[in-house]
Every structure is written in C-alpha cells, then in structure tokens.
C-alpha positions as CSV (number, residue, x, y, z in Angstrom):
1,X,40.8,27.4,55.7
2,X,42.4,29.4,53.0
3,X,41.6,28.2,49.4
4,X,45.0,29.7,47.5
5,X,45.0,31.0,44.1
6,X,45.4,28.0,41.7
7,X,48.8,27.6,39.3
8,X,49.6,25.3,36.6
9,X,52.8,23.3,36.2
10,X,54.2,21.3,33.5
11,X,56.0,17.7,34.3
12,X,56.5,14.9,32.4
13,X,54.3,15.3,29.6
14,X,51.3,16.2,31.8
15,X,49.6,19.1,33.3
16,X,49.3,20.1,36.8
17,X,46.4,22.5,37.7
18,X,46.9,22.8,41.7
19,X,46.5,24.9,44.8
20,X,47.5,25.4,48.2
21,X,45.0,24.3,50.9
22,X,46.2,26.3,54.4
23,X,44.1,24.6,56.9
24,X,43.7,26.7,60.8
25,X,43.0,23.4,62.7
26,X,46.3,21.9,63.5
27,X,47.8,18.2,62.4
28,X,44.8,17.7,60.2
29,X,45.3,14.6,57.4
30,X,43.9,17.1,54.9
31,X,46.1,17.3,51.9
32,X,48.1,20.7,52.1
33,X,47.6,20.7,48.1
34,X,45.3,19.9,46.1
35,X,45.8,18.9,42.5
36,X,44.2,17.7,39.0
37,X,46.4,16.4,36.5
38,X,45.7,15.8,32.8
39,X,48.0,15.2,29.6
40,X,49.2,18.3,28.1
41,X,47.5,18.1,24.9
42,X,44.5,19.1,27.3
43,X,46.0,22.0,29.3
44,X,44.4,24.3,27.1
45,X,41.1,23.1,28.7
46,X,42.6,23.5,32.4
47,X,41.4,27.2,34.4
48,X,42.8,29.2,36.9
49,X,39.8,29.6,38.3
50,X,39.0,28.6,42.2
51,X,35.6,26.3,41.6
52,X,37.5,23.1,41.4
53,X,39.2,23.6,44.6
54,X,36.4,25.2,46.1
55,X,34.2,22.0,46.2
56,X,36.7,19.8,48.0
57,X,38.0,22.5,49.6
58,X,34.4,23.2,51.3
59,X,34.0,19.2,52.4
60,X,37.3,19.9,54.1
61,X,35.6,22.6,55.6
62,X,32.3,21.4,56.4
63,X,34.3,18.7,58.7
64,X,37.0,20.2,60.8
65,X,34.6,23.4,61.1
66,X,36.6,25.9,59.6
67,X,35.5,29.2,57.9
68,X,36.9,29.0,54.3
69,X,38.4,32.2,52.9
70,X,38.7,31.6,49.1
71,X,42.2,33.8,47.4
72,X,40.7,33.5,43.6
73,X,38.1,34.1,41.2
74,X,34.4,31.8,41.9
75,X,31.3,31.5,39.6
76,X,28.6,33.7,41.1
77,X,26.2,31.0,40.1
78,X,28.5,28.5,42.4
79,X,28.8,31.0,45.3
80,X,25.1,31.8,45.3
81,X,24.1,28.0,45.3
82,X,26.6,26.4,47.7
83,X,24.5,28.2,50.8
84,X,22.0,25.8,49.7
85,X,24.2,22.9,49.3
86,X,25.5,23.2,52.4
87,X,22.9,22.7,54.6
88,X,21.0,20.3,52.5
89,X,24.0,17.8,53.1
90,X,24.5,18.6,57.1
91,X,20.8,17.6,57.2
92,X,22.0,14.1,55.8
93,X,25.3,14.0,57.8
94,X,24.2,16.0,60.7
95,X,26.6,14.0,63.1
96,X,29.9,14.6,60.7
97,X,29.6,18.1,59.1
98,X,27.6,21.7,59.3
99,X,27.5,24.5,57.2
100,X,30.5,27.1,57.5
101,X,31.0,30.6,56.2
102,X,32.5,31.2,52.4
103,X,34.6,34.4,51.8
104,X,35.1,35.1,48.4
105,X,37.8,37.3,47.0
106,X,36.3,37.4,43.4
107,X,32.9,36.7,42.1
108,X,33.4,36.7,38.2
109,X,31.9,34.3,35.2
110,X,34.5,32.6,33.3
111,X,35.0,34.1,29.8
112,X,35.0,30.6,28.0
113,X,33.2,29.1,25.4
114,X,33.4,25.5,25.8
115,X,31.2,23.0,23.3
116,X,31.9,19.9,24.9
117,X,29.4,17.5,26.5
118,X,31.0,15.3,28.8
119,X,30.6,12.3,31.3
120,X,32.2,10.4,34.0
121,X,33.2,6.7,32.4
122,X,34.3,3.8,34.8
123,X,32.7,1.1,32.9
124,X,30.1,0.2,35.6
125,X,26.3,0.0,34.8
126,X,25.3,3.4,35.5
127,X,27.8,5.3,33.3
128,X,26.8,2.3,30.7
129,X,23.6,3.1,30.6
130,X,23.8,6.6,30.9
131,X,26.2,6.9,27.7
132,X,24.3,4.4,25.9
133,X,21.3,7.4,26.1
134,X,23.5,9.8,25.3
135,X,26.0,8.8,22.5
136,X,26.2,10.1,19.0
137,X,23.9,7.5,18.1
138,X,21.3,7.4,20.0
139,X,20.5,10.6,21.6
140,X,18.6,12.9,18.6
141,X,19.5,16.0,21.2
142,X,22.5,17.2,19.9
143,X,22.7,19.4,23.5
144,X,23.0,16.3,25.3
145,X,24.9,13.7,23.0
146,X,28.3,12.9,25.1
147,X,31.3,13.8,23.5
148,X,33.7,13.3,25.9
149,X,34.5,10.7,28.8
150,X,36.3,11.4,31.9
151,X,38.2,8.5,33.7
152,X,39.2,9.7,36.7
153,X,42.5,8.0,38.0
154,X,42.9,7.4,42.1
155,X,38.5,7.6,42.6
156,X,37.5,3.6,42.3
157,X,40.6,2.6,41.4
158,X,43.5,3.0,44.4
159,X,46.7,4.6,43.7
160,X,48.7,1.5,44.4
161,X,47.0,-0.3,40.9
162,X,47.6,2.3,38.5
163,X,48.6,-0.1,36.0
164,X,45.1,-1.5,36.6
165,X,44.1,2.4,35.7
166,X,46.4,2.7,32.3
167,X,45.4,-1.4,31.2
168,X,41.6,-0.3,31.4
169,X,41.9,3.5,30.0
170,X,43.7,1.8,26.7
171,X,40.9,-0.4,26.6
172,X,38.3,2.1,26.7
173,X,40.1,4.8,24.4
174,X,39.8,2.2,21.4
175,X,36.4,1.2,22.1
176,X,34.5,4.8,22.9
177,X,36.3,6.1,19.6
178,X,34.9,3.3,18.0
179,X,31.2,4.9,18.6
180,X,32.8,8.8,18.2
181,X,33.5,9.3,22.3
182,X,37.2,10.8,23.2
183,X,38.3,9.6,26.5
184,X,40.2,12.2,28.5
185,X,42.2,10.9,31.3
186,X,42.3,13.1,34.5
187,X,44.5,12.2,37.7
188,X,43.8,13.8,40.9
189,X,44.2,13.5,44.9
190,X,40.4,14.5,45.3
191,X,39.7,11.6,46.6
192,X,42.6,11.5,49.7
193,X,40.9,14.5,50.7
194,X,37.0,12.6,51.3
195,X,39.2,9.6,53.0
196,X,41.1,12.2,55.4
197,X,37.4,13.7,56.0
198,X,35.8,10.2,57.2
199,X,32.3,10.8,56.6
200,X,30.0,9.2,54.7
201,X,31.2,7.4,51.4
202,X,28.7,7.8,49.1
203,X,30.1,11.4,49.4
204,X,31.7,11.6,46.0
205,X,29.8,13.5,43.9
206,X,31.8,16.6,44.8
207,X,35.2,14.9,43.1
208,X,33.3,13.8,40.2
209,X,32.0,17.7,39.7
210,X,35.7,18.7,40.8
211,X,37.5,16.8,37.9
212,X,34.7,18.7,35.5
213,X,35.1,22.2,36.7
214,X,39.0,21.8,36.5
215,X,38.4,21.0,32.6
216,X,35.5,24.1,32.0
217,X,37.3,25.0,29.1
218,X,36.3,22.1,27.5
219,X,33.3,21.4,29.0
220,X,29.6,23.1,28.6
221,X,27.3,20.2,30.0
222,X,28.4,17.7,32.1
223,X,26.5,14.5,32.9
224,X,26.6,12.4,36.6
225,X,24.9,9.0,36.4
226,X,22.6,8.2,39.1
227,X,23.1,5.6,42.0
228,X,20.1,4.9,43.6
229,X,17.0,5.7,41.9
230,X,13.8,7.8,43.0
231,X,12.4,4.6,45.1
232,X,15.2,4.3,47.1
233,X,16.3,7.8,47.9
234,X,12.8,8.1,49.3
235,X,13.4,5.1,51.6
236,X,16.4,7.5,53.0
237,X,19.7,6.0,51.7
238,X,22.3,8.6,52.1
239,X,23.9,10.0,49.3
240,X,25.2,13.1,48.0
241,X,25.1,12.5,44.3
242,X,20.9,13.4,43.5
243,X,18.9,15.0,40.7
244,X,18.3,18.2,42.9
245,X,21.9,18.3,44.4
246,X,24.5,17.7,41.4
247,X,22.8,20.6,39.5
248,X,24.0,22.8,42.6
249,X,27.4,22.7,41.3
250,X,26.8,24.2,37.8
251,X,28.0,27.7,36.8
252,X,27.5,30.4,34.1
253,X,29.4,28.4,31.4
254,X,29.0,24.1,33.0
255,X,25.9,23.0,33.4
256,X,25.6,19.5,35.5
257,X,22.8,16.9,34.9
258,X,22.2,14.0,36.7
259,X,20.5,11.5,35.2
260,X,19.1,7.9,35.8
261,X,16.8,7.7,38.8
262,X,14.1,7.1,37.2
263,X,15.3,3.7,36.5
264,X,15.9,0.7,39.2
265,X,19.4,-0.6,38.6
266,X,17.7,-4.0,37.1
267,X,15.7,-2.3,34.9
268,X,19.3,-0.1,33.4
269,X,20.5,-3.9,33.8
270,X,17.8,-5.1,31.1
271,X,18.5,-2.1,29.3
272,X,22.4,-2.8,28.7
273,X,22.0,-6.4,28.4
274,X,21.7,-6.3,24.6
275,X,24.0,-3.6,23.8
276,X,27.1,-5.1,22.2
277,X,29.3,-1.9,23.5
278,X,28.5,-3.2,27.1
279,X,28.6,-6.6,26.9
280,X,32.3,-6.2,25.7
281,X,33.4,-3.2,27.8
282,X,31.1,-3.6,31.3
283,X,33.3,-3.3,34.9
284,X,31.6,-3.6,37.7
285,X,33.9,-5.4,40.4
286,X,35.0,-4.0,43.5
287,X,38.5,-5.8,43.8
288,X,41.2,-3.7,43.4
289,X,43.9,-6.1,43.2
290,X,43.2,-7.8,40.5
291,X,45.4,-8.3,37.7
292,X,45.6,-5.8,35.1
293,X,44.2,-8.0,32.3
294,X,41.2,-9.3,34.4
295,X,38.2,-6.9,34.3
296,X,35.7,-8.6,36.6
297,X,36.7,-11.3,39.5
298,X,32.8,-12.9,39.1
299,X,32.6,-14.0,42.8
300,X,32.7,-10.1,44.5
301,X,29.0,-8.7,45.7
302,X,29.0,-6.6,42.6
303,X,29.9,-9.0,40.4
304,X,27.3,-11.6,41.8
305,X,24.6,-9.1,41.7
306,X,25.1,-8.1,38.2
307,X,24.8,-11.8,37.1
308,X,22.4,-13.0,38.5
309,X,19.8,-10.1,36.6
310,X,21.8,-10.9,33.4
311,X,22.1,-14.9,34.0
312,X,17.8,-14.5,34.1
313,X,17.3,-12.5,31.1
314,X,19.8,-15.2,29.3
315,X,22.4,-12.7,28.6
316,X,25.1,-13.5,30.7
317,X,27.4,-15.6,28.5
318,X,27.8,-12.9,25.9
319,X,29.3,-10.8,28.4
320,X,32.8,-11.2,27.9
321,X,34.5,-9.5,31.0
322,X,33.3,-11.8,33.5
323,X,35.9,-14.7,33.9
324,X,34.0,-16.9,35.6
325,X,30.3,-16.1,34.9
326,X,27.2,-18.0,36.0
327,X,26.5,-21.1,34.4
328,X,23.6,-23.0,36.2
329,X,21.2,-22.0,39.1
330,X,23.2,-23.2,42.1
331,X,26.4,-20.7,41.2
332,X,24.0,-18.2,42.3
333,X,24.9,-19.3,45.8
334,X,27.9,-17.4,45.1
335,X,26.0,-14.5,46.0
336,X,26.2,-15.4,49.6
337,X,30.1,-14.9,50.0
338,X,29.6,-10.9,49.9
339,X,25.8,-11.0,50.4
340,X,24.8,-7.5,51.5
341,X,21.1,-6.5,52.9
342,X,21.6,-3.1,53.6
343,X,21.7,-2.4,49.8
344,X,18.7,-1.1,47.8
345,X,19.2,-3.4,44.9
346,X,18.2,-7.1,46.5
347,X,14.4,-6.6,46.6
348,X,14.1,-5.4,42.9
349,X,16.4,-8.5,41.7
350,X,14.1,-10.7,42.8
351,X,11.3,-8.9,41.6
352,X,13.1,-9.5,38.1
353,X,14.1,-13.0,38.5
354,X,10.8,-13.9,39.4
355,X,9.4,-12.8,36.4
356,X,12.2,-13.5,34.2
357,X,13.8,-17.1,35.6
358,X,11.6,-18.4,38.5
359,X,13.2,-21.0,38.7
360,X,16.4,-19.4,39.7
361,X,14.5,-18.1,43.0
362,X,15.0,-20.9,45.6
363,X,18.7,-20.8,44.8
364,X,18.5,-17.2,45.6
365,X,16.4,-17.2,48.9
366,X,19.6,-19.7,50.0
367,X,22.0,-17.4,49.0
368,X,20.5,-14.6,51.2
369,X,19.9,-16.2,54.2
370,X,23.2,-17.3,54.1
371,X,24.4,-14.3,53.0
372,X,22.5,-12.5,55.8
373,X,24.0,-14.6,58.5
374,X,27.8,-14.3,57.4
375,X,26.8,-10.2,57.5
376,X,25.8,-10.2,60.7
377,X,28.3,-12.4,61.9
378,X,31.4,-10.4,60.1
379,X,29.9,-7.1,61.3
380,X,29.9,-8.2,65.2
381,X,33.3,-9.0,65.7
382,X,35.4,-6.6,66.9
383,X,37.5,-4.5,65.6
384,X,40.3,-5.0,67.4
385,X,39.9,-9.0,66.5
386,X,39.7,-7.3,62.7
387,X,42.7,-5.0,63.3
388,X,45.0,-8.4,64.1
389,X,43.4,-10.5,61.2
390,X,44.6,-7.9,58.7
391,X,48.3,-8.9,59.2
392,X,47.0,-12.4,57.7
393,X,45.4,-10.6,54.8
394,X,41.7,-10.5,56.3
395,X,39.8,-7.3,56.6
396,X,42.0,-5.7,54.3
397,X,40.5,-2.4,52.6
398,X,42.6,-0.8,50.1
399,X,40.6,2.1,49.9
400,X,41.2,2.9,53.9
401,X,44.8,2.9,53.4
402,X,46.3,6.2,54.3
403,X,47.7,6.6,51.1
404,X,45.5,5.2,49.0
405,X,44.8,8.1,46.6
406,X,48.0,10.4,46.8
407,X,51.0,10.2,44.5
408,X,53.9,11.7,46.5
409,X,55.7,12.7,43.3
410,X,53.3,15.1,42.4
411,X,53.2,16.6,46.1
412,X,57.2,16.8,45.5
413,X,57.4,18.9,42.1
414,X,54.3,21.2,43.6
415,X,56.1,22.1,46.9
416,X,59.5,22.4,45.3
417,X,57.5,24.8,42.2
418,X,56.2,26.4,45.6
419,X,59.1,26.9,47.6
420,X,60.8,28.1,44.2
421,X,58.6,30.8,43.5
422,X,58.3,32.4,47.1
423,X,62.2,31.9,47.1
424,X,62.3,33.8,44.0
C-alpha cells in the first residue's frame, strides 16, 4: 500500500483534504481515495500532513497484508507508537488482521499551535456525559474544558440520510452555543474504508482519531468517550476504542484522552438524567431511516435500554426526544423486540432498577427471556433464508450496504483534480 502525499481542494463552499490510497492486492473494495471534508471557514485548520490517512490507511493494511509505504510527512510520536498499536489489536482480532511493516518518507512534528480542546458529539449518552464533565461550566481545568464538537457525517449516520445528518447538526449548533461549544461539521469516507475491511465493528476508534488529526491545526487535546467501562473490558468485549489504546494515536502537538470507563453506562445514565442540556438534546437510536424530525424511534434496543434506567429513576418524561417513551411497567416488554444478551449493559440495569424501581423487575425478567428466545431464534436461521427476506424489507442493514458511507461526487471532483494535475 502506498499512502500518497495529501492535497486540498476547494468545491462548493467546502474543503477537501484528500489522498491517494494505491493498494498492491488486486480488486480490493478499499477506497482508492481517501478524504475529509469540512466547510471552508475551517480549511485553515486542515494539514498536509500524512497522520490522518495513515490511521485508516494502516487498518487497510493490517487486513489485506500489505506493507504500507507512507509518500508524506508523520508525527514521530505517531510512528514510534503505532508498532505498539499494531500488535495490541492483532492480539484482539487475531483471525482478521496482523501487524505489517510502516515505511516512512518523513518523520517531522507539525509546526502548529493549536488551542482548541475538542470532542466527538453524536448526541448519545457517552459523548453526553463526557461533555457534561467537560464544558465551560463545569470542568474548573481549563486544559480540559471542551471547546469544540466534531459531528462526523457518514460514521452513525449512513450516507443515504444526510438530511437526517444536516436536521440534527442545526439542532445541535444552536444548543452547544447556547453553553459556549462550536460545532464543527466534518464529512468523510473513513468509514467505507472499516466496512470494505470486514472486521470487527467496534473498530472505530481509528475514524474518530482520523477526523481529529485532519483538523490538528485547530486542535491541541482531543477527547474519545468510552464504550464499555473497566468491568467489562476485563470480561473481554472487543473493542478498539480503550484508555491505553486511544492515547496511542496522539502526536507532538494532539493529545488524545479517553475518558469514561470508570463509569457503568447506568451510572453516566443517572448522571445525565437531570441535566436539562440532555434531556432536550439526547440521541441514542439506532434506526437510520427515520424521519429527519424524529430523534429517537422509542421501541429500537437502544432506545428501550435507555428507558428503562431513566423510566426507574423517574426521569423519563422530561426527556423530550423520545416519541413514544415509557409510560407504565409492562411497556418495558418493549425491550424484548431487539433484546440483546451479548451486551455488557443488561446485568448492570437490573442492578439499578432493582434498587431504584423494584417493581419494574418482573416486567423486565419477561422481557429478557423473551427477548433471549427471539435472539437465538433470529440468529439460527440461515443466511441464505435472510438474504431472500431482505427483498421484503427484513434483515435489512443500512450500514452493510456497499455504499453506505461514500459520496460519489466527492470521488468525481478528486479524480478529475487528479487526472488534471498529472495531465498538466
């Protein structure tokens, strides 16, 4: 794999930071560019250096078993810990990836002086929580009060419901400047890279550090809420995104934190539940299609599992985003629909309900069993019987289409600057 020297174009209003990805392993479904696109009043925060490439680049890598040659200038801090990071996560996928060799052209710091303190912002409970220990307001370390949110178009949001992308980034602009936090929207096809890869997908930490290191002129500390806490990463759930990993990917001038896994997902639950900011603004569903206007379907296994905590701490209703929230013990039974016990979360919310709204618990033992036994039965049938369902609308996954992350246009004016310039 060759890593090309990145370039900057200007279309439309925006700016595209990209480079050219030359892969040795033919017909590959790796993107042959990779890109990061951001309005132009931020291009001035956009570098021509290689680290933001280099990241997915090196998952690209890690896959098809390719030596990665990089044509451009990378952090020596990067370079000297992505050895590390390499075979820490082939010990975790050790059936999908193993470490490759790096060549780098340049090892050079970049001469910036950013001030910025940023974060990823989707809405969810984890970067809720997270900013609410980090705003203006509330965090007395001025090193670590967020400045800055990055909402990353194409990640949990599929290319096909960008309108669903532009509805929720006006929302959020308003309210985040309402507590002194500018949201910066960034667009990328990071994320069509991890599905042409097909490992594991709580791989993503590397396109949340991507979409920071493409901005390092703007940003000096850069904060990736937790997942899973420090309970259940020692029960071996896989995941890249880690309080030792994520700081891998800092260099001289970025420094990466990850923070929140010293909390169980109930107890950053509890912690939000009183926060006016998140009851208005929190987004948590997993249905892509939903209309533009609707933030959260209520009846999805995120959804459900969100409520439930908040319906037993007597929270719920002031939660505005949830259309359809819980409004008596039985509607837990919801919960069954999408009931998943392969997740870390189910123990703990029983723990809390049982301490919180025991009464609630009966209803909730239903729910998983049932739950359970749909699971089991929807994971046993084959996929072949799955593969003809979909032309009925079952076992449809957005986020496996092909496409699901690219926008062609993009592609289009990057090979046309491309074919221009070696024409030229």
């Amino acid at each position: 794999m060759i890593i090309h020297q990145p370039e900057i174009i200007y279309k439309e209003g925006h700016a595209i930071l990209w480079s050219k990805i030359e892969m040795a392993t033919p017909e590959t479904k790796f993107p042959e560019y990779l890109w990061y696109r951001v309005p132009e009043q931020y291009a001035e925060n956009l570098v021509l250096q290689s680290d933001a490439f280099l990241l997915p680049g090196l998952m690209g890598g890690m896959y098809y078993r390719e030596s990665i040659q990089v044509r451009g200038t990378v952090s020596p801090r990067l370079a000297y810990h992505l050895d590390e990071y390499q075979i820490v996560l082939s010990h975790m996928m050790s059936k999908a990836i193993e470490p490759v060799d790096i060549q780098y052209e340049r090892l050079l710091p970049l001469e910036v002086n950013p001030k910025a303190v940023g974060a990823t912002f989707s809405g969810g409970v984890d970067t809720l929580f997270t900013l609410m220990n980090h705003a203006p307001e509330t965090q007395p370390n001025p090193e670590y009060q967020i400045s800055h949110g990055l909402f990353i178009n194409a990640f949990n949001i599929v290319r096909k419901y960008s309108k669903k992308y532009d509805a929720l980034f006006a929302r959020y602009t308003k309210t985040l400047s309402e507590i002194s936090i500018e949201l910066v929207p960034i667009d990328t096809n990071i994320s069509q890279a991890e599905l042409s890869k097909n490992i594991n997908a709580q791989n993503f930490s590397f396109i949340l550090a991507g979409c920071a290191l493409s901005l390092s002129s703007l940003f000096k500390r850069f904060v990736i809420a937790s997942t899973f806490d420090h309970t259940q990463l020692r029960k071996g759930l896989v995941i890249s995104s880690t309080p030792y990993m994520d700081r891998l990917f800092s260099t001289e001038t970025l420094d990466f934190e990850h923070y929140g896994t010293h909390y169980k997902r109930v107890d950053k639950i509890a912690a939000i539940s009183k926060w006016e900011f998140a009851q208005e603004n929190l987004r948590v569903c997993n249905m892509p299609s939903l209309d533009s206007q609707v933030i959260n379907c209520s009846r999805c296994e995120k959804c459900t599992r969100t409520m439930v905590p908040l319906y037993a701490l007597g929270n719920l209703e002031k939660f505005v985003t949830f259309q359809r929230p819980l409004k008596s013990n039985k509607d837990a039974l919801y919960w069954a629909r999408k009931f998943n016990p392969e997740l870390g979360f189910v123990t703990e919310t029983f723990d809390l309900v049982k301490k919180q709204k025991p009464d609630l618990l009966p209803w909730l033992r239903v729910a998983a069993a049932l739950g359970t036994i749909r699971f089991w039965i929807f994971r046993l049938i084959p996929n072949f019987v799955k593969n003809f369902l979909q032309r009925y609308g079952y076992f449809v996954d957005d986020y496996k289409d092909e496409n699901a992350f690219e926008d062609y246009d993009v592609m289009e004016w990057i090979a046309a600057h491309a074919k221009q310039r070696s024409d030229g």
